[in-house]
N, C-alpha and C positions, 0 to 999 in steps of 0.2 A: 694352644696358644701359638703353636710354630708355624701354622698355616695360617694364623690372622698377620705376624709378622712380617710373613715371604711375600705374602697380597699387597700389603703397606707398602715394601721396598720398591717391588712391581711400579708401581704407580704414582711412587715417588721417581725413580729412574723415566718412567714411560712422560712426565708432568718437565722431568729437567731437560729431555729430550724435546720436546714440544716447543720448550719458552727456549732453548736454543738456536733451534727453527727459526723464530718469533722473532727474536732478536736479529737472529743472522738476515733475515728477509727486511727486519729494520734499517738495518744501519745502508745494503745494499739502496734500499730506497732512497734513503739519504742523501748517500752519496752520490745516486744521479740526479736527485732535486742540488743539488749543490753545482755538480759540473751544469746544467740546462743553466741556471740561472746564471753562473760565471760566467756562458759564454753569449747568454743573451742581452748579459751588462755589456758583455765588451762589442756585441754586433750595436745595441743600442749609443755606444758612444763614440764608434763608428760613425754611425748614421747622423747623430747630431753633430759632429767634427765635422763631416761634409755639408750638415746644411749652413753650420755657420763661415765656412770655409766660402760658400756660393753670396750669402748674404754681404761677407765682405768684399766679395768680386762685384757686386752693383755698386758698391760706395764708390 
C-alpha cells in the first residue's frame, strides 16, 4: 500500500506543477492582451482626436 501512496503523491506534485505552469503562462497572456489593447485604445483616440481636430479646421 506504500508504493500505491508514493505514485498518488508523485502525480499529485507532477498535476500541481503542470497547472502552475498553466496558470503562470495564463495570467502572462493576459497581461499582454491587456497592455496591446491599452495602448491601441490610446493610439486609436489619438487618431480620432486628429481627425476631429482636421474636421474642425474646414469649418
Amino acid at each position: 500500500m506504500g508504493f500505491w501512496s508514493e505514485e498518488r503523491a508523485q502525480v499529485s506534485i507532477e498535476m500541481i506543477i503542470v497547472a502552475a505552469a498553466v496558470v503562470a503562462v495564463a495570467v502572462i497572456l493576459v497581461t499582454q492582451f491587456q497592455n496591446t489593447a491599452s495602448q491601441g485604445g490610446k493610439k486609436l483616440s489619438d487618431v480620432t482626436d486628429k481627425a476631429f481636430d482636421e474636421i474642425d479646421s474646414i469649418k
